[in-house]
Each structure stands twice: as C-alpha cells, then as structure tokens.
C-alpha positions as a printed NumPy array, in Angstrom:
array([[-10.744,  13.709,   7.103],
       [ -9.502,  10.589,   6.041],
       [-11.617,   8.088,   7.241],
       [-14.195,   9.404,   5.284],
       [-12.61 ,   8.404,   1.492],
       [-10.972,   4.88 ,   2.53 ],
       [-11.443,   1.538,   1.058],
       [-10.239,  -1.694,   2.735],
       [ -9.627,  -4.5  ,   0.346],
       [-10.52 ,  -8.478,   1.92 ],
       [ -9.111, -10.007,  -1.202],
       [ -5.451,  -9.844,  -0.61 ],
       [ -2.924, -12.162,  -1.911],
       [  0.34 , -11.478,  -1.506],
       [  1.419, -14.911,  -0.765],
       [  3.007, -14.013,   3.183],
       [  3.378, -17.284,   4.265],
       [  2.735, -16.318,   7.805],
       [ -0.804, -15.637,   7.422],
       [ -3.262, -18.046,   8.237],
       [ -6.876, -16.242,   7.253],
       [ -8.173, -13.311,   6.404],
       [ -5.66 , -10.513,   4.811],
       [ -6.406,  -7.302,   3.784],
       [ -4.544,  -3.821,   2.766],
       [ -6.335,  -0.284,   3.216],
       [ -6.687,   2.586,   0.584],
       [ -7.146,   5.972,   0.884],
       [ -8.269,   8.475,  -2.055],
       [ -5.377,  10.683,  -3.297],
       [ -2.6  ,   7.759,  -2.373],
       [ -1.284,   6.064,  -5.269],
       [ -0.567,   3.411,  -2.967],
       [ -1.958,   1.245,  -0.063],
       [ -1.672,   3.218,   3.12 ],
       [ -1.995,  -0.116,   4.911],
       [ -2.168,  -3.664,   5.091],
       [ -2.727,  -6.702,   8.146],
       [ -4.427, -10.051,   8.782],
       [ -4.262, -12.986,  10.833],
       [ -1.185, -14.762,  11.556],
       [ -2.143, -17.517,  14.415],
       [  0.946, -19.792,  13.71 ],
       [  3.537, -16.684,  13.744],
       [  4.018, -16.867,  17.962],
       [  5.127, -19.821,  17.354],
       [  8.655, -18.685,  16.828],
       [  8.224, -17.316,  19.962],
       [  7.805, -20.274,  21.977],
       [  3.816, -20.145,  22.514],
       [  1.124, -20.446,  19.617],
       [ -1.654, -17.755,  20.09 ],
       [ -4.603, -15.986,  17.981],
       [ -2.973, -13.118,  16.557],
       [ -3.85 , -10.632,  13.915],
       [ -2.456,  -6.912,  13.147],
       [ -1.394,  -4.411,  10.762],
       [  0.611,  -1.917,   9.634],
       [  0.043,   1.859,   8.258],
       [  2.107,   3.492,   6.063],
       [  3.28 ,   6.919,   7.834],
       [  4.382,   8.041,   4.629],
       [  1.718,   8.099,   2.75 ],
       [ -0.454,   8.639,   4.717],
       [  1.166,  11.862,   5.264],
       [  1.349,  12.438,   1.357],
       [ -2.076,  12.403,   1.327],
       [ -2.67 ,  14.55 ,   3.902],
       [ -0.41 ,  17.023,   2.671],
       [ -2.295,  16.656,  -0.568],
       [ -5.677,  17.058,   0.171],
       [ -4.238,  20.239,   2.302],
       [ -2.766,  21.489,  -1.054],
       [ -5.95 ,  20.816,  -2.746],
       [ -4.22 ,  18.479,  -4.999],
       [ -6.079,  15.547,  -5.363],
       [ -5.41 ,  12.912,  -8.28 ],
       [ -7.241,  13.345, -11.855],
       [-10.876,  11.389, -11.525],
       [-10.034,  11.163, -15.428],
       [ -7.439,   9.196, -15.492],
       [ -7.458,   6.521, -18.165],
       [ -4.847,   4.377, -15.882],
       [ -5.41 ,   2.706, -12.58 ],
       [ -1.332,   2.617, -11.742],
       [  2.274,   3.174, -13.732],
       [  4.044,   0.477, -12.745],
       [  8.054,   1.03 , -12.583],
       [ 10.316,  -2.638, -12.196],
       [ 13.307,  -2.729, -11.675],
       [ 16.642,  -3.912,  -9.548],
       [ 18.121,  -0.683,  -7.848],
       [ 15.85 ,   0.635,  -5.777],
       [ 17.044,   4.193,  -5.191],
       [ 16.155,   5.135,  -9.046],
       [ 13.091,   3.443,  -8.529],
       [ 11.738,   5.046,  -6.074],
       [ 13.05 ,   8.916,  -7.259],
       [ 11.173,   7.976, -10.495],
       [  7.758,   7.078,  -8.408],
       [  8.288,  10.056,  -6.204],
       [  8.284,  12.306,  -9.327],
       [  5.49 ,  10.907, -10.942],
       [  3.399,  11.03 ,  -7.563],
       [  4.082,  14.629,  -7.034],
       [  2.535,  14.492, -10.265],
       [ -0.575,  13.182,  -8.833],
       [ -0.171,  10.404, -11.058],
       [ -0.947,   6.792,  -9.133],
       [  2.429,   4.369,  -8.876],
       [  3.33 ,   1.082,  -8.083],
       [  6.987,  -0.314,  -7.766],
       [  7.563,  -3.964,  -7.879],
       [ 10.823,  -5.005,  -7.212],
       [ 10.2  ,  -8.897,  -8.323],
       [  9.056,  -7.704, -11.907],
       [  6.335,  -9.546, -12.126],
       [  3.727,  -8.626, -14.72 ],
       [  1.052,  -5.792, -14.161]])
C-alpha cells in the first residue's frame, strides 16, 4: 500500500506567496517526484471577500498512479543509485517532459524546472 513508504517534508520553500505558515509536499517511494504538496494560506479568502483559517493540498493523480502501476510491475527504482534526481531545464515544455517521461520509465528519479534555476 502506499501509505506505508511515504515521507512528508515540513521544510518547504517554494516561495508561494499565498502561504502564511506551515508548507509541506508528500513523497512516496518509487515516484521520482512529489506526489503532493499543501499548507496554510489564511490571507488567500481574502480575494474572496472574507478572511478565514484555511489550509489544503493537492495530490498528484499522476503519479501517484505511476507508482502504483510500478510497484504492481514490480519495478521499483535502484536503492543504488549514486543520484538523488536528473534534473532537465529548459523553455518548451513538451520536450521536457517526453525526456522525463523516458527517463522515469527508466526508473530513474527526475525533476523538471522550468525557471532554470540551479540544482
């Protein structure tokens, strides 16, 4: 099952101006990827006429799925591994992502980062 190889990571910073405390994204074994991120974003109703607490999150459907499909395959990523992530920069994303979808079938780990910065 899944819950029983995931990692949540507190220490978040992806800069979101909307949130206003705690952040985090959510790992799963296999993924290559976060399979999920959230936090609080109090000031965000705002916009919508009325200030309230407010936190939530997101899962990623897709890989989440990936994994699944993975683990059902029995292909789970190399525990030797001497990299963490390939990272792949670029500006058109379509490439991008055919070149991260190759390598992940791959079972290698990927990250794409669209604003180039550094690794």
């Amino acid at each position: 099952m899944i819950y029983e190889t995931r990692e949540i990571d507190f220490g978040d910073v992806s800069g979101l101006d909307y949130y206003t405390g705690l952040t985090f994204k959510i790992y799963a074994k296999g993924a290559g990827s976060r399979v999920g991120a959230g936090g609080r974003y109090d000031l965000l109703t705002a916009n919508f006429g009325k200030t309230e607490p407010a936190i939530g999150f997101m899962l990623e459907l897709d890989a989440l799925t990936d994994v699944l499909l993975r683990r059902e395959r029995g292909g789970m990523l190399a525990a030797n591994s001497d990299l963490d992530a390939t990272m792949i920069t670029g500006n058109e994303t379509a490439p991008l992502f055919m070149k991260a979808k190759e390598r992940r079938q791959r079972n290698e780990r990927v990250r794409i980062d669209l604003k180039r910065r550094e690794p």
